[in-house]
N, C-alpha and C positions, 0 to 999 in steps of 0.2 A: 504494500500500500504506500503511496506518495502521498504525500499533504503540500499544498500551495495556498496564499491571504491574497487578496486582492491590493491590497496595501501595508507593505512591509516596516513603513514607516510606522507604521498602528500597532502591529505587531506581527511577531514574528515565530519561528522556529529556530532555538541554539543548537550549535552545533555540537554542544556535549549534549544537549537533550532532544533529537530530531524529533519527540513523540511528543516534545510538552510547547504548548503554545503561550508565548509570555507577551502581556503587554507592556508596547514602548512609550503611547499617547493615547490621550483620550481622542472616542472616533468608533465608527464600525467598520467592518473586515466582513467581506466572505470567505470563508474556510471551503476549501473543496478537498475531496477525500475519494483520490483514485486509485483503483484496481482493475488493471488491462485495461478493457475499454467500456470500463462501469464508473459512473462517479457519482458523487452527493453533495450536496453544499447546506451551508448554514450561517446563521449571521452572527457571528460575535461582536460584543459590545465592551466598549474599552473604557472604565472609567475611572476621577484618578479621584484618589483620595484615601482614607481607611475605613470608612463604612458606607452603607447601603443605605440609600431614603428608603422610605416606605410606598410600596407600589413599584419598585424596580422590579421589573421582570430577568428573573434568575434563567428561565427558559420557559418556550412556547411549545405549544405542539398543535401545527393546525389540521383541523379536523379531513378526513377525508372528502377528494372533490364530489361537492353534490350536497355532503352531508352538514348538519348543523350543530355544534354539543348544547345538551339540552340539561345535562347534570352531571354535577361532580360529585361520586361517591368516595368518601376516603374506607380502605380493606383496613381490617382486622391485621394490625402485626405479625409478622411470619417470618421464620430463614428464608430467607432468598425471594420471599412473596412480593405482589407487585404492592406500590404505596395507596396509589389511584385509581379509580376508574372514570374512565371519560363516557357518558351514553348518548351518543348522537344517533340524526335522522333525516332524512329528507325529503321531500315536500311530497314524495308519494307513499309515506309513511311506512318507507322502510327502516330498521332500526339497525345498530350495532354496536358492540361495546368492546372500547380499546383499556386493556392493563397499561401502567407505568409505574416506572420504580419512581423513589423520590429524584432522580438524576436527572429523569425527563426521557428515559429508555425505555424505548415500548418494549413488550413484552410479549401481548399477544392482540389480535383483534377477532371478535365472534361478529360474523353479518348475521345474527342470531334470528330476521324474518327469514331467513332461507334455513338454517340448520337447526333451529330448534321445534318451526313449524310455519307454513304459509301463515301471514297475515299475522303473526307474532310479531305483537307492538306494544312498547316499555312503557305502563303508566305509572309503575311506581320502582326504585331500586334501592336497596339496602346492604349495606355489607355483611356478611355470614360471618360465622365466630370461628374459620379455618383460613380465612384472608380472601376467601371467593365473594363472588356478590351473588345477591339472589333479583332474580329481575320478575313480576309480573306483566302479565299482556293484560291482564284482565280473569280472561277465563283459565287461566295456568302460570304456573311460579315453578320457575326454574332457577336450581344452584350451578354456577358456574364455578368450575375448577381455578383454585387462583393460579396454579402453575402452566395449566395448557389453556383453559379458557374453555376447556371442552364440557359438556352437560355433566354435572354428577347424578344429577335427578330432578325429573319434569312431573310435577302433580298439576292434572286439571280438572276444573269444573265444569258442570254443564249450565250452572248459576255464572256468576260472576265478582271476582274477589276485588272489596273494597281496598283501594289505594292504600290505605293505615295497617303498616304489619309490624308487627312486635318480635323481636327474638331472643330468648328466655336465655339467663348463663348456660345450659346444654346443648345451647345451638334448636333449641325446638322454637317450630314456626305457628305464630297464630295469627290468624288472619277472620274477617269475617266474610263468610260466604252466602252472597248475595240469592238467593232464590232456586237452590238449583233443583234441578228434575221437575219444572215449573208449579213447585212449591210457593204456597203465598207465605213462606218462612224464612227468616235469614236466622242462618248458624254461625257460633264462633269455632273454626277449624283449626285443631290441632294436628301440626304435621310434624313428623320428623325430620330433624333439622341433618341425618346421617344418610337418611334411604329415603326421605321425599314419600313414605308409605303415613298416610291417615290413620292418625292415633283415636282420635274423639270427635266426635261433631257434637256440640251443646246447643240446642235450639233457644233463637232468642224469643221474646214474647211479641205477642201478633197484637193488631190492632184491629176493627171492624167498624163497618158505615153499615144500619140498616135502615129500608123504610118500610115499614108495615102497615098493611090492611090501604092502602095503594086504590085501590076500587071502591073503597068505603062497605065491603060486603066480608072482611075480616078473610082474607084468603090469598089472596097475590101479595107476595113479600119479594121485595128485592134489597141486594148489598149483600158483604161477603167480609173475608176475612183479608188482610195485606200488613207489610213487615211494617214491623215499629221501628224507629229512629235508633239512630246507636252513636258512640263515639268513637273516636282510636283505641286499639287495647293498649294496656301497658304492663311490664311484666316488674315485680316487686324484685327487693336483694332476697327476699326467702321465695323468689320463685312464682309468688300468688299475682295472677292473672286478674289484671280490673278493666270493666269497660261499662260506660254507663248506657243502659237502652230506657226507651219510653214506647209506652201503647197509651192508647186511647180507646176507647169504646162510645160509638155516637148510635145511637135509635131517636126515629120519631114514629111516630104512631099515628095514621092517620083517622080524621076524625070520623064516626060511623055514619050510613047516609040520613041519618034522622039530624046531621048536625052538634049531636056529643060525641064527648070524650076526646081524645088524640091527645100530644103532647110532645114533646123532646125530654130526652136523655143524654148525659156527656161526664163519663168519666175519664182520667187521664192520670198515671204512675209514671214519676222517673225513679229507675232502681240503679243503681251500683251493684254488678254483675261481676263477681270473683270467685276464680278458681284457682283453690286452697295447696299446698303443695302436696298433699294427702289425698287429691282429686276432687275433693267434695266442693261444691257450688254452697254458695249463700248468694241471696238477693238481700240488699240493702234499701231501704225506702229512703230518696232525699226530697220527694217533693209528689203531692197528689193532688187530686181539683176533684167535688163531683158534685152536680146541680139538677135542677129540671130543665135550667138552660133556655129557658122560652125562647130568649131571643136568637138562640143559634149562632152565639157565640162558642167557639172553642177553644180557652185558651190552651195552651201547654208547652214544654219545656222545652229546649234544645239542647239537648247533649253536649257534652265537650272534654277539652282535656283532662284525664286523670294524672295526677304526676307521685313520687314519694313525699311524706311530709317532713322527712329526715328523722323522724321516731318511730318508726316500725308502722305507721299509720298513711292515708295517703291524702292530697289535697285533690278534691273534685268539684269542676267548674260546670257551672248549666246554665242558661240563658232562660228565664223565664219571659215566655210572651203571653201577656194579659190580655192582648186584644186578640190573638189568634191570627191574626195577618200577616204574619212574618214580618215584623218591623225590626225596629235596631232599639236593644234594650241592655239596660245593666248588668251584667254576669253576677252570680253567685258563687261561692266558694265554699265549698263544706268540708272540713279538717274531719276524716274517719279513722279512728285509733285501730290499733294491729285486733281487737276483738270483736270489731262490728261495730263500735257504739260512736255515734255524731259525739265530737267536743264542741263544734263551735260551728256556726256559718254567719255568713255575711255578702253584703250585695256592696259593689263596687259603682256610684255613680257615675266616677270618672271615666268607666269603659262602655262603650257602647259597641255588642258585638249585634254584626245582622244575621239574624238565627236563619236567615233563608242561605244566607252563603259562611258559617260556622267559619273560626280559624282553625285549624288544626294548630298545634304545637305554639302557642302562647304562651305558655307559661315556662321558668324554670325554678329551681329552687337554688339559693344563696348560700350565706353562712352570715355568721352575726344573725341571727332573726332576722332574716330578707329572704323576700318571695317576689318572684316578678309576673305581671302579667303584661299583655300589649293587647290593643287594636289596630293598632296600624297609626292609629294620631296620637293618641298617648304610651305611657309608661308608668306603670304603677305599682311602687314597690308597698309591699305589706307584712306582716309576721304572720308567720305560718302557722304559729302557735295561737296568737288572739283573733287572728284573721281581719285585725285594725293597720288601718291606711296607714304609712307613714310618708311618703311622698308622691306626686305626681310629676310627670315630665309632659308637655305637646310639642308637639309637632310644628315647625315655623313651614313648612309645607309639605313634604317632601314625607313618604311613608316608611314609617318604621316596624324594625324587626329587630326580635332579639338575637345577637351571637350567642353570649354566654355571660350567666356570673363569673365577676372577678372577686378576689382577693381582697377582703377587708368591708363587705357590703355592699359593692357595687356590682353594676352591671352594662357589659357592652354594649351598643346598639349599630343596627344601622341603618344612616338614613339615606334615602337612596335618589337625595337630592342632594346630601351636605358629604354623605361618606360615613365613616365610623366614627362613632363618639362615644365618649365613657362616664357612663355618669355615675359618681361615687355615694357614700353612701349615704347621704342627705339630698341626695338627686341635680347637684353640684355637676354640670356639662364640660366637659375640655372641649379643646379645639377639634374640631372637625378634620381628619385625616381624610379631604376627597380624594388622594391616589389610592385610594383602599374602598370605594363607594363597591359594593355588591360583592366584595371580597370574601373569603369563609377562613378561618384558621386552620390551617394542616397542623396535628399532633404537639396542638396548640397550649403556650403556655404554661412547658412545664414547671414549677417551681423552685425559685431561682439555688436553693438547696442542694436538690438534685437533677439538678436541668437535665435531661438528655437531647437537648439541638445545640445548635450552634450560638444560639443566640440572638438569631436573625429574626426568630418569630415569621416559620413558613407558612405562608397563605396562599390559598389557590383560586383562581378567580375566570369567569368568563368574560370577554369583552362583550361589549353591546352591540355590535356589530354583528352583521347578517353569516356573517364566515364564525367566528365567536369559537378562536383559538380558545385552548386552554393553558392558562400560564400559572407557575410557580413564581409569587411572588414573595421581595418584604415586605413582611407586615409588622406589626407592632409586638415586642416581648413582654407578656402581662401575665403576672399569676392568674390561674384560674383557681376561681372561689373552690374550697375543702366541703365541695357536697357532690351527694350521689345522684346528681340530677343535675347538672350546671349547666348542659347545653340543650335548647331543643330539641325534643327527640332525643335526647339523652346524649348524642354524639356526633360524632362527624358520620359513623356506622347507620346513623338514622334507626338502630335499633328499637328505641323506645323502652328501655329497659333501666334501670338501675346498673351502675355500670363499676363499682365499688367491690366486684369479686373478682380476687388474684386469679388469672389466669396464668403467667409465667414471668420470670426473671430475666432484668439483664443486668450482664457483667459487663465490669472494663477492667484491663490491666493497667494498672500502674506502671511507675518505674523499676527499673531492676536495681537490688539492693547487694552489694555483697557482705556476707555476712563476719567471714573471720575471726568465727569464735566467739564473737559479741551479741549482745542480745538485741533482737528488731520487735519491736511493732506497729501495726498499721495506728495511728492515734488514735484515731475519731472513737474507734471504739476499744483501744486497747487490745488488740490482737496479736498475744506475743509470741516468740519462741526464743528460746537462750537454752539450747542444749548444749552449747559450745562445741559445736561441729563448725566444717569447713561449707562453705558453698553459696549459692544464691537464690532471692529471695523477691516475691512478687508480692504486693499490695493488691487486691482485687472488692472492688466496687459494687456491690449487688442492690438493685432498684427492683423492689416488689411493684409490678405494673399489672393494669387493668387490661379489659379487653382491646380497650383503645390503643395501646401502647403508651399510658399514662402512667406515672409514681399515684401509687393510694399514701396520699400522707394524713388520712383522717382514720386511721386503725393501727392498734397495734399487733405486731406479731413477733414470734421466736420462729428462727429458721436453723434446719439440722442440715450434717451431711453425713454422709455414708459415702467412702470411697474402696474398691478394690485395686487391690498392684494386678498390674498385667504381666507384661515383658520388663524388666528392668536389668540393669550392668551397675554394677558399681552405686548405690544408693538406700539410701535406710528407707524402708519401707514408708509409705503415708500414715498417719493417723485412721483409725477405722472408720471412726464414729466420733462427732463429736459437736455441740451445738456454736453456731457460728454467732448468732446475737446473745450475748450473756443477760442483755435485759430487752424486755420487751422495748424493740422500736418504736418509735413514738411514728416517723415518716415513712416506715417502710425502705430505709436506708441502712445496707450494714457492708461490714468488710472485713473479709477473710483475708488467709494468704496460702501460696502455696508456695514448696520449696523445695530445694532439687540439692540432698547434703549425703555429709558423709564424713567418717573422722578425717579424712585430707581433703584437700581441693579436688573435685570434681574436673574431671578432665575432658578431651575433646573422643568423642566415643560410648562416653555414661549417658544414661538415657533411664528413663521409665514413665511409662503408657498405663494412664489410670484411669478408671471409670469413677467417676461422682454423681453422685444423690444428693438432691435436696431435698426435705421434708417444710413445708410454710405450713404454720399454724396458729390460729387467731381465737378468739374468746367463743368460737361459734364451730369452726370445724378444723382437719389436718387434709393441707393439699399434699399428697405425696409423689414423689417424681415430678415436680413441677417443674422442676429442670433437672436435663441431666446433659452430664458434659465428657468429654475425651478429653483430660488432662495430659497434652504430649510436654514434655518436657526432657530437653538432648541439650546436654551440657547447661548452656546460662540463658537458655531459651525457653519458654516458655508459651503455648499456645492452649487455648480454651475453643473445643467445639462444637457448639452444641447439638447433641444427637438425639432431644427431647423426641421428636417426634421416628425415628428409627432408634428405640432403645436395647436393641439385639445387636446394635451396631457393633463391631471388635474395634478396642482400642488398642492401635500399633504403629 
């Protein structure tokens, strides 16, 4: 392969390094990248100084010709997984979906209306908890492989599945299923998040219009039965499943031909629908109406988000319409404790949601006692415990959305006239970042403690434009608030779950230490050894993350390991056993070491191949094997690999 710049002056290729491209001045280059008589080009951007504005595009990736990107999903964390997904479309509504790593290297692309099925088209996507994405058309929901991109498993309906899907910590899919087998019934469908095979259908409750005695001779009756209202599911940290539905039940009687009797009837329940991690259902009642209605008024509720309440309990939002017309009315808020029982509710003047067109994902949950809601013109923070206002934010035009709670009470926004703004915890606005207007945070904001980015604060963003590349951009480095619910949807995964259970670890190495006899330990946590052997010695960094690829720094836990010798020359065997956090972590941050000794200096040819076990365990349960790793180490080297997912793997 040869590499050539359109302008050398800008930058260049050294001649000790012909593979690394340095810049000389600020300015752009096209890069071309030949092979025989194949070539590629790209545009590099040269700019000078030591850090990045925000909205600098890191890299672009423009969508295929024809097609449009329509959404950015961010994958579940993986070895070697893709970061991204891109799901674009075009105007004959065909779909596809392109992988990328965070680099900006695709990986794979699915034209998924031709391979998954004619007329297969993406209304809603979500990342799965193995770093694939799950796509619906509608009438079927498919997991895509994050490695090949190829189907793992296609479940369809003869109904049609609502856009709002939840995916529970064991990768299981709920979703609700819109009328199928032309059933006047909608069910909430439990699928397997491994085989894509139907676990459960749970029928939600129906609603009914009747008119009777129609001829005034007591005998022709018409109206029937049809699905009652529902909201997004959401799935709790223990698992339990909440979605709120409403029915209504309407008769009128008509009057007999002498001129008596007839009348109306109108009754109307919204219940809170969860299922328990034990299986079991309970209906919860948050709101009911019932009259003689003369006037043929109906009022009733409009479903809405359910989210956690950060106590074992959850916060549920429902729009009551009084006048039955679908207008734009106050939301309510109901705080339900972990046993079923209302603490508290309250109606928010300052939001007015339109129950005929509902928000989805409005709300999320804070820290300090902050709760956020939105309509799109305001911002309404309140405690989730008393369910009283504490601030309001509007809108100077321009429509808002929540990103995510921050760190210390506040909460991101964005407006999508002004760009991103941050309003702290008295409802206190910064300046407006417009190069960041419609932007989303990628594996955003880790805490400055245990940062795992760079520091750049990665965001990824669509242009507005009719082509509507997809770019890595800087965005802003901002703690994210210490709750189990801080971003819409729970994440960038759009899961809709509580997202606060340790799925797996990562490590960093340290510098290498040499030891000489003398005793080492890692500080932070005191991690010693002083055997007064020869050799050297590794500091090693371990961050308990979430599904997201996030630090949980709101739990504590103890992490063990268990390691076996493999092959070794020359070296004192490992430690077996032994716990790595001597006290419970407060962050989710601890640090081991490992070491490569022996009573003389370890020389060039000693070696030993180990296997390691981690065991994490918190005030609730023991993750075991949540990592595990090939410990090679050959002389003063040191390498960690993690063979979690092939744990039969040989280490050698």
């Amino acid at each position: 392969m040869s590499w050539s710049v359109s302008n050398p002056l800008i930058a260049n290729f050294g001649s000790s390094s012909p593979n690394s491209l340095a810049g000389i001045a600020a300015g752009q280059v096209t890069l071309t990248a030949t092979v025989g008589t194949i070539s590629g080009q790209t545009t590099v951007t040269v700019l000078v100084g030591s850090s990045l504005s925000a909205g600098t595009v890191l890299w672009s990736a423009t969508p295929i010709p024809g097609f449009t990107a329509q959404q950015i999903v961010q994958a579940a964390p993986t070895v070697n997984g893709p970061a991204i997904f891109s799901i674009e479309a075009d105007s004959n509504g065909n779909y596809l979906i392109r992988a990328f790593r965070t680099s900006g290297e695709q990986m794979w692309q699915n034209f998924v209306t031709q391979t998954v099925g004619n007329g297969f088209s993406i209304t809603t996507a979500v990342g799965d908890n193995s770093g694939g994405i799950l796509a619906s058309s509608g009438a079927s929901i498919v997991d895509l492989n994050a490695q090949t991109g190829n189907p793992n498993w296609q479940y369809s309906t003869s109904g049609s599945f609502d856009p709002d899907v939840a995916v529970g910590p064991d990768g299981t899919v709920y979703s609700v299923d819109e009328t199928p087998n032309s059933q006047n019934v909608n069910y909430l469908d439990t699928i397997s998040g491994s085989t894509g095979a139907l676990v459960r259908q749970i029928p939600l409750p129906t609603s009914s219009h009747w008119d009777y005695n129609i001829d005034c001779f007591q005998g022709f009756n018409s109206g029937g039965s049809f699905p009652g209202r529902f909201g997004p599911p959401m799935v709790g940290l223990d698992g339990t499943v909440s979605v709120e539905v409403e029915s209504s039940q309407y008769s009128y009687t008509y009057p007999s031909c002498e001129g008596t009797g007839g009348g109306a009837s109108y009754s109307e329940s919204l219940l809170l629908l969860q299922v328990l991690p034990n299986g079991a259902t309970r209906s919860l009642p948050l709101k009911s109406y019932s009259g003689l209605n003369s006037s043929g008024r109906q009022p009733f509720n409009q479903p809405g988000d359910v989210i956690p309440d950060g106590i074992g309990g959850v916060l549920a939002s429902w729009t009551p319409d009084p006048s039955g017309y679908a207008g734009e009315d106050p939301p309510t808020i109901t705080d339900i404790d972990p046993q079923g029982a209302i603490q508290s509710s309250n109606s928010f003047s300052a939001i007015q949601i339109d129950v005929g067109q509902p928000i989805s994902d409005s709300m999320v949950l804070g820290e300090n006692g902050h709760a956020f809601i939105t309509d799109g013109n305001n911002v309404v923070s309140f405690s989730p415990s008393t369910l009283q206002q504490s601030w309001s934010y509007t809108s100077t035009g321009g429509y808002l959305s929540l990103i995510a709670a921050i760190s210390g009470g506040g909460v991101a926004i964005n407006d999508d006239q002004q760009g991103v703004i941050q309003l702290d915890s008295s409802g206190g606005a910064s300046t407006p970042v417009a190069s960041l207007q419609g932007a989303a945070p990628y594996e955003m904001w880790a805490p400055a403690s245990t940062s795992l980015n760079t520091g750049l604060g990665l965001w990824t963003n669509l242009d507005a434009t009719p082509s509507a590349p997809l770019n890595m951009v800087v965005g802003e480095a901002e703690p994210l608030a210490s709750s189990i619910y801080a971003e819409p949807a729970s994440g960038p995964q759009r899961q809709r779950s509580a997202i606060a259970t340790p799925t797996h670890l990562k490590e960093k190495l340290g510098d290498i230490t040499v030891l000489n006899g003398n005793a080492f330990n890692c500080p932070a946590d005191k991690v010693e050894i002083n055997l007064g052997y020869e050799g050297y010695a590794y500091c090693v960094t371990i961050w308990v993350l979430d599904k997201t690829g996030r630090p949980i720094n709101n739990q504590q836990f103890r992490l063990w390991e268990t390691v076996q010798q493999g092959p070794h020359h020359n070296v004192l065997p490992p430690i077996t056993s032994q716990g790595i956090g001597r006290f419970p972590s407060r962050y989710g941050l601890f640090h081991d070491l490992i070491a490569l000794t022996y009573p003389t200096v370890p020389q060039i040819g000693d070696y030993s191949f180990n296997k390691q076990f981690f065991t994490l365990t918190n005030n609730l349960k023991s993750y075991s094997n949540i990592r595990i790793n090939c410990q090679d180490l050959v002389w003063n080297k040191a390498t960690l690999i993690d063979i979690t997912s092939t744990p039969n793997a040989t280490c050698q």
